[in-house]
ROTORLO-391985 format. One record per residue: residue in three letters; residue number from 1; y, x, z of N, C-alpha, C in turn. Coordinates in steps of 0.1 Angstrom, whole numbers, plus 2048, in hexadecimal, padded with zeros to 3 digits. Each point is the difference from the previous one (the first is absolute). Example, Ala and Ser with C-alpha at 12.3 -4.5 7.8 and 13.67 -1.06 7.14 Angstrom:
2
 rest  nr  nY  nX  nZ caY caX caZ  cY  cX  cZ
  Ala   1 7C7 884 84E 80C 7F7 800 80C 809 800
  Ser   2 80B 7FC 7F9 80B 809 800 80B 7F8 808
This chain:
84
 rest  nr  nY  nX  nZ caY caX caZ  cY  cX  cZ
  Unk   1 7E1 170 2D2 7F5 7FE 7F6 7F5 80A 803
  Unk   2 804 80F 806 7F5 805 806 7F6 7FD 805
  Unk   3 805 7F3 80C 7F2 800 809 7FD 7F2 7FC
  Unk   4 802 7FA 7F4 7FD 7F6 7F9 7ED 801 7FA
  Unk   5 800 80C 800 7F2 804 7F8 7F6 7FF 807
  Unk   6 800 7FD 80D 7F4 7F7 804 7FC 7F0 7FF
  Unk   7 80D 7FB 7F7 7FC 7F3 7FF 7F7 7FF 7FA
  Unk   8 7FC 80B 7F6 7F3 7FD 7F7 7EE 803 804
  Unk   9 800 802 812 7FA 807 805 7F3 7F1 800
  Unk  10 805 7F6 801 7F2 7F0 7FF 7FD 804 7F3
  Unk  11 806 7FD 7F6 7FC 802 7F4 7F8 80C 7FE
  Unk  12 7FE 80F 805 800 80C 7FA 7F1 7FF 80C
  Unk  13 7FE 7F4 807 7F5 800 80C 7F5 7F8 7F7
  Unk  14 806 7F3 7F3 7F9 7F8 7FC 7F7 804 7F5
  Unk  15 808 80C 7F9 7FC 808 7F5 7F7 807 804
  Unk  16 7FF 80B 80B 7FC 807 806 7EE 7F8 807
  Unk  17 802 7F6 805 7F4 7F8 7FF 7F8 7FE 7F7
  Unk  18 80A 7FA 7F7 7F7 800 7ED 7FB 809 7FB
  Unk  19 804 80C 801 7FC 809 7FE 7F3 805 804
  Unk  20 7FF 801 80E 7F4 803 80B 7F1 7F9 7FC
  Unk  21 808 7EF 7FE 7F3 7F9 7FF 7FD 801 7F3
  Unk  22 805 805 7F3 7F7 803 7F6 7FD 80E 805
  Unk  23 802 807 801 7FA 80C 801 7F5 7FE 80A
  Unk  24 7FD 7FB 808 7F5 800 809 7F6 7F5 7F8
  Unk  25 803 7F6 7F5 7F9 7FA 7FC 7FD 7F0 806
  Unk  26 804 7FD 80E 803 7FA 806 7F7 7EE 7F5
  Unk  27 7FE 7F5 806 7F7 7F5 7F7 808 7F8 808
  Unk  28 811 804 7FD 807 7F6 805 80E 7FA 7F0
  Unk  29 802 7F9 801 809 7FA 7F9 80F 7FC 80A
  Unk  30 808 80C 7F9 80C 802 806 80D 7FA 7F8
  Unk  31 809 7FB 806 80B 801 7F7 80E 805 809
  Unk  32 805 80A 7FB 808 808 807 80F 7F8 7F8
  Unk  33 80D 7FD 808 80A 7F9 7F9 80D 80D 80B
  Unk  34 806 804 7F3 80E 80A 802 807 7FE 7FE
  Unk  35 808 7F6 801 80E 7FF 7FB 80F 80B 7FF
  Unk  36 7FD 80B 7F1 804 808 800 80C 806 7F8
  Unk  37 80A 800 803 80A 800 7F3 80A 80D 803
  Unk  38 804 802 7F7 80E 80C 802 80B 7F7 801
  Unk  39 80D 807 809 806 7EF 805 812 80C 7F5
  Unk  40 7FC 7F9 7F6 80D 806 7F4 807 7F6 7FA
  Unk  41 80A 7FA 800 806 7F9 7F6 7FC 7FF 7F4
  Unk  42 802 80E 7F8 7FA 801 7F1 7FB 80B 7FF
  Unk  43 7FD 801 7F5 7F3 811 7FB 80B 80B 804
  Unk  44 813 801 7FD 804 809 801 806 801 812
  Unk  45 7F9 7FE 808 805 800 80F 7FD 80D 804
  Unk  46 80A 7FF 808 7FF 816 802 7EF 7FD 80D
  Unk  47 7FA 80A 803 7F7 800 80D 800 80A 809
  Unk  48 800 7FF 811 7FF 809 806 7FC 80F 7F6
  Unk  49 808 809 805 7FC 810 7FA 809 802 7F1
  Unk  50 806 7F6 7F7 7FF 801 7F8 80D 80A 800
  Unk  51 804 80C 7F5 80C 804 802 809 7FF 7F6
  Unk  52 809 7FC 7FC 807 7FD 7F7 80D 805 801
  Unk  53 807 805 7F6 80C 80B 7FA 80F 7F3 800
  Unk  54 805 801 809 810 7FB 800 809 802 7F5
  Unk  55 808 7F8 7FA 809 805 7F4 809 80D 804
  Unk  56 800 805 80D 808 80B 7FE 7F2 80F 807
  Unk  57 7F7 7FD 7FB 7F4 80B 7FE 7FA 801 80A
  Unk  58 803 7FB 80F 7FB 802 80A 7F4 7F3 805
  Unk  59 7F4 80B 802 7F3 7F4 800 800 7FC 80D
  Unk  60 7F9 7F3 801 7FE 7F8 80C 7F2 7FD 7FE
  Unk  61 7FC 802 80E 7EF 7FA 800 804 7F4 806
  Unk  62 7F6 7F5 7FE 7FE 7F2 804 7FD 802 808
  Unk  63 803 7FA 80D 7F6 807 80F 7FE 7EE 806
  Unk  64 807 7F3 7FB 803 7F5 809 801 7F8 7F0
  Unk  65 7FA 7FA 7F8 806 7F5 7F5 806 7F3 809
  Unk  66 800 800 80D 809 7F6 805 811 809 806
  Unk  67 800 807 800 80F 807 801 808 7FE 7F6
  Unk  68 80F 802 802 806 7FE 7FA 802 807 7F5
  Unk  69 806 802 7F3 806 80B 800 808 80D 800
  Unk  70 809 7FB 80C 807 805 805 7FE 80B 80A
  Unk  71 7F1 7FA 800 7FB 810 810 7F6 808 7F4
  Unk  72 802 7FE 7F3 7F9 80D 7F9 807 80B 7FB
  Unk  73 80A 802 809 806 805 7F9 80E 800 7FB
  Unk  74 805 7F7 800 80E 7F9 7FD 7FF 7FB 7F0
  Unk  75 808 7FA 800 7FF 7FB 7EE 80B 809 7F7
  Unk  76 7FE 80B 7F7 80B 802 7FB 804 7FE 7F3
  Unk  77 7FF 7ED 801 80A 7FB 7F2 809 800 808
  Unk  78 801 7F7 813 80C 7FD 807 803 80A 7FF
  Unk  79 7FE 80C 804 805 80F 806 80A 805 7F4
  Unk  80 7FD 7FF 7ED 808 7FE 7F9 809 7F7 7FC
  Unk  81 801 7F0 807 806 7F8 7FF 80F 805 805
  Unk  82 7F9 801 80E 80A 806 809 809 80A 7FE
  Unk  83 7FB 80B 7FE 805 80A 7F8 80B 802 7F3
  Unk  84 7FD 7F4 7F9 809 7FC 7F7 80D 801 802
């Protein structure tokens, strides 16, 4: 998901235009189109960076919301399951 962050780079070029030609005043009629979304399931979706506290106190930062959760760290409900 790192090097994902140039997908926004057309869009961040179309704005970046819109921008220019108002400020230069420009006696053009533009229409700039972004098709721009945050790509989340729902409002509570974790996001790159985020870091969040495990039930046995040990924090995990988000570094991949496409990983598993098994490479953040291990899960320790199984790890108490197991342990049972």
């Amino acid at each position: 998901m790192d090097d994902m962050k140039s997908d926004m780079a057309g869009a961040a070029a179309v704005l970046a235009t819109m921008k220019v030609a108002g400020m230069l005043n420009l006696p053009l009629r533009l229409i700039g189109i972004t098709p721009c979304t945050e790509n989340m399931p729902d409002a509570q979706a974790y996001h790159p960076a985020d870091v969040i506290t495990a039930s046995n106190g040990k924090t995990i930062e988000i570094i991949s919301t496409d990983a598993r959760a098994t490479d953040s760290g291990g899960c320790p409900g199984v790890r108490r399951a197991l342990s049972a």
